[in-house]
VOKEVEX-720863 format. One line per field, with one value per residue (C-alpha): residue in one letter; residue number from 1; x, y, z. Coordinates in Angstrom, 1 decimal, always signed. Last residue first. Example, Ala and Ser with C-alpha at 12.3 -4.5 7.8 and 13.67 -1.06 7.14 Angstrom:
2
residu: c(S | A)
num: c(2 | 1)
xx: c(+13.7 | +12.3)
yy: c(-1.1 | -4.5)
zz: c(+7.1 | +7.8)
//
This chain:
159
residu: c(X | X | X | X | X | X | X | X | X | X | X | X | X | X | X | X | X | X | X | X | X | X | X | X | X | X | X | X | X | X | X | X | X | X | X | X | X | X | X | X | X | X | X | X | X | X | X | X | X | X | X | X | X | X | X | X | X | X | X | X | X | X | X | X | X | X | X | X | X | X | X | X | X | X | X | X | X | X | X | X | X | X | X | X | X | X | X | X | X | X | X | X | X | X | X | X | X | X | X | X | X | X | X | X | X | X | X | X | X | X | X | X | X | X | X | X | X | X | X | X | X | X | X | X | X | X | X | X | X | X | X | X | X | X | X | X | X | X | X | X | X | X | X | X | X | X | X | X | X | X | X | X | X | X | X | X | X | X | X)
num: c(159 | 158 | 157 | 156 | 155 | 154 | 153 | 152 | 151 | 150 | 149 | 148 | 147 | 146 | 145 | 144 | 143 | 142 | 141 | 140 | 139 | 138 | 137 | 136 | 135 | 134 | 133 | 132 | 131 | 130 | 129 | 128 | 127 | 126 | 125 | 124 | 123 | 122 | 121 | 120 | 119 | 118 | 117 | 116 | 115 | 114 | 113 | 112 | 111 | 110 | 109 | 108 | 107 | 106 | 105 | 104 | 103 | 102 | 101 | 100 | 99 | 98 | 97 | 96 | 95 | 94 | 93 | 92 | 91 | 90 | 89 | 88 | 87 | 86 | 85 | 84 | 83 | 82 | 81 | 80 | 79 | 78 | 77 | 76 | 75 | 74 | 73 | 72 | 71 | 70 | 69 | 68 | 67 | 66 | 65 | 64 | 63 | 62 | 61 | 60 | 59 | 58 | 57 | 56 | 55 | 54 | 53 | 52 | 51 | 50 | 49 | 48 | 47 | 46 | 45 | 44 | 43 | 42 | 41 | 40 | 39 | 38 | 37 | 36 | 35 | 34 | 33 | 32 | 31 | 30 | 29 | 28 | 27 | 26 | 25 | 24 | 23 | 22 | 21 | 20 | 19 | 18 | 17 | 16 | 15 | 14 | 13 | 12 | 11 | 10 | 9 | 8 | 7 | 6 | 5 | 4 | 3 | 2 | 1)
xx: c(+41.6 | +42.1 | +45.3 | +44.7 | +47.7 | +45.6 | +46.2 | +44.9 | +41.9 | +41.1 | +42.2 | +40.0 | +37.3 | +38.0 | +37.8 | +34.5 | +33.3 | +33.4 | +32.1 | +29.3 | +28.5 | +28.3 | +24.7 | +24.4 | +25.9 | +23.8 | +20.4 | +21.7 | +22.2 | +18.8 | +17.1 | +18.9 | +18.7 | +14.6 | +14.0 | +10.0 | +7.3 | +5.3 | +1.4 | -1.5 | -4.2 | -4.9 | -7.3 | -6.8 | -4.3 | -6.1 | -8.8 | -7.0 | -4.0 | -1.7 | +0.4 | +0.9 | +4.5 | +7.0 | +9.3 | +12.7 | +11.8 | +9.1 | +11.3 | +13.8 | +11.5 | +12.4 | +15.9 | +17.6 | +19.1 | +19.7 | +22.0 | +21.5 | +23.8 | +22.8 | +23.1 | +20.9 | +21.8 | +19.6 | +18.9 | +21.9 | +22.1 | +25.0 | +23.7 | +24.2 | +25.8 | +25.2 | +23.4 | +23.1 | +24.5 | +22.3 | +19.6 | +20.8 | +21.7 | +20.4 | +20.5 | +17.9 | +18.6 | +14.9 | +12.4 | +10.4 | +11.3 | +12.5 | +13.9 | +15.9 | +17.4 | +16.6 | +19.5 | +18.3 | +19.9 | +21.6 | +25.0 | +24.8 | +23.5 | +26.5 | +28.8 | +26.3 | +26.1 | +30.1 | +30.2 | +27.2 | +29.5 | +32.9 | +31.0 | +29.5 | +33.0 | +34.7 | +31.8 | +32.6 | +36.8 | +35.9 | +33.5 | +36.4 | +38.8 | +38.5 | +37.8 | +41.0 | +43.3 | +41.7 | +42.4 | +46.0 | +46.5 | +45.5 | +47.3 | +50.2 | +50.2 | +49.3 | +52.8 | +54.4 | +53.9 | +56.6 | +56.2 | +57.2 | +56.8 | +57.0 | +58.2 | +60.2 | +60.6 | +60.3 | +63.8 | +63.9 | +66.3 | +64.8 | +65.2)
yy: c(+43.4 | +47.2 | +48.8 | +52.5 | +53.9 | +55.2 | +52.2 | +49.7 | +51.4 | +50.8 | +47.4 | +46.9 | +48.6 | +46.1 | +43.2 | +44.2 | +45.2 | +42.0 | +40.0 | +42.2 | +42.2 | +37.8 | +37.8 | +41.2 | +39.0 | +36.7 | +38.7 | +40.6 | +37.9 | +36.2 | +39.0 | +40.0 | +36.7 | +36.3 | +34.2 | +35.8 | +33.1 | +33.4 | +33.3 | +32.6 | +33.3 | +36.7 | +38.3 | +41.2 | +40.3 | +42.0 | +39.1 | +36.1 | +36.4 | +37.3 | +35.9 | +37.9 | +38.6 | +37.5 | +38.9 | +39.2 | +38.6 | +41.3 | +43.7 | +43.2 | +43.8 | +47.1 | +46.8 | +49.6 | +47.0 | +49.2 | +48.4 | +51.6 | +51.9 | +52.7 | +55.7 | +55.9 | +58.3 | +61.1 | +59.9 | +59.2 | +57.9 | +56.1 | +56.5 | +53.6 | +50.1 | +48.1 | +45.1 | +45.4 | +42.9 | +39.9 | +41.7 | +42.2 | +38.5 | +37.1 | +36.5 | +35.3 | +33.5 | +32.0 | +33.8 | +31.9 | +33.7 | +30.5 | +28.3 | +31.3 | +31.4 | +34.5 | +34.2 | +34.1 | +36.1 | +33.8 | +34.3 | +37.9 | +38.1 | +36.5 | +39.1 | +41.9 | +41.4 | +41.3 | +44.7 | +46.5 | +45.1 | +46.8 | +49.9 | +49.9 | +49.4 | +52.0 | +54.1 | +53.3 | +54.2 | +57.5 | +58.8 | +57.6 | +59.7 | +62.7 | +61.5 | +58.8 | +61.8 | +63.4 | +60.2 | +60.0 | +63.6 | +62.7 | +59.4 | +61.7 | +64.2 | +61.9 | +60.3 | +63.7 | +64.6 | +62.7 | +62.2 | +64.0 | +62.6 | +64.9 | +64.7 | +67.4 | +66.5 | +69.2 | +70.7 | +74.5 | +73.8 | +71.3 | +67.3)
zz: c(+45.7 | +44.8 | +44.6 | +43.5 | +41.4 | +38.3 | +36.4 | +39.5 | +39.5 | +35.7 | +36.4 | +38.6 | +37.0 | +33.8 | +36.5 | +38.3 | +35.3 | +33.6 | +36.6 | +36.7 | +33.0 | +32.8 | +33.0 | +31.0 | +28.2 | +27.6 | +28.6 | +25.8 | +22.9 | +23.6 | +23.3 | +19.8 | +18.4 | +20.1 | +16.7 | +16.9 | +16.0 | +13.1 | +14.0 | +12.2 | +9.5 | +10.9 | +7.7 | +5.7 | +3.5 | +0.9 | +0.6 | +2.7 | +4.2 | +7.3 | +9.2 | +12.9 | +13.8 | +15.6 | +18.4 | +16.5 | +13.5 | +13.2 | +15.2 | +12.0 | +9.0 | +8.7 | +8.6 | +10.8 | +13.6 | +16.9 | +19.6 | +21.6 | +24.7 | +28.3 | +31.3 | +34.2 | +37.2 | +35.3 | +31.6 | +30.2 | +26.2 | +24.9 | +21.2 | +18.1 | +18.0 | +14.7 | +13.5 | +9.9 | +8.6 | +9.6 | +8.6 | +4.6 | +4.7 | +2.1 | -1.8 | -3.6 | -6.7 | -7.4 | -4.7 | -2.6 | +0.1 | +2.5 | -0.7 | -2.4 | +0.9 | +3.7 | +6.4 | +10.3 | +13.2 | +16.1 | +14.4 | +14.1 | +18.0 | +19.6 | +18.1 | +18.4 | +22.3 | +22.3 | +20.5 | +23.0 | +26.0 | +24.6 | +23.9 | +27.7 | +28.8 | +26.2 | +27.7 | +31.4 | +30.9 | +29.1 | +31.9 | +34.4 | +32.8 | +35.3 | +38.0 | +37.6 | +36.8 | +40.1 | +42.3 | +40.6 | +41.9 | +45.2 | +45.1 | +44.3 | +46.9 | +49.4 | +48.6 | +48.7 | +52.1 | +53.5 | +57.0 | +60.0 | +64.0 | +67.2 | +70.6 | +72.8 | +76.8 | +78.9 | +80.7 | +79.8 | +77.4 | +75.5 | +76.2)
//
């Protein structure tokens, strides 16, 4: 009781906990754009690990060419640009060879005088497709538990 008789109440805490989540909350501001590309980097490797495998060798017996050796789009899988575009952001998985759409969708056969004439179809090997809708299946799961830990670096205890 004070001196002129009322009751005194009051309650302290130690400041210094807010302190540091707040500063962990800014670390984590900060280094969240590093943490989502190393995720979207991570995703774009493990869609060209199942895609090499998918994509188709040449052989001497599919060219027609004694001695060939194949393999040149197999190889050449290969990440390229995170690009943003307003609240969107992606990775380019790009495959330079210039015959790799064409294997990848199909392509008309052509022959005939100058090649000039449709004479059927070659069906696409969908390696690349197939690869993506692969692994974007299992993306949400991923990033729930690399964002998790991410959270769970910074201080944040997230179940």
């Amino acid at each position: 009781m004070s001196a002129d008789g009322m009751t005194e109440m009051g309650f302290s805490f130690d400041y210094s906990d807010v302190q540091k989540f707040t500063d962990n909350l800014k670390i984590m501001e900060r280094d969240f754009d590093r943490f989502f590309r190393e995720f979207l980097t991570e995703m774009a490797d493990r869609v060209i690990a199942k895609t090499k495998p998918r994509t188709p060798v040449g052989t001497p017996e599919s060219t027609g060419i004694p001695n060939y050796v194949g393999g040149t789009l197999r190889r050449s899988w290969e990440i390229g640009r995170i690009i943003v575009e307003g609240k969107d952001i992606g990775i380019e998985i790009l495959n330079p060879t210039e015959y790799a759409t064409e294997v990848e969708y199909g392509h008309r056969i052509m022959g005939g005088p100058g090649h000039s004439v449709e004479v059927g179809w070659k069906d696409g090997r969908f390696m690349l497709t197939i690869s993506m809708n692969e692994i974007q299946a299992q993306m949400p799961a991923r990033y729930e538990s690399e964002f998790k830990k991410f959270c769970e670096s910074g201080g944040l205890n997230v179940n």
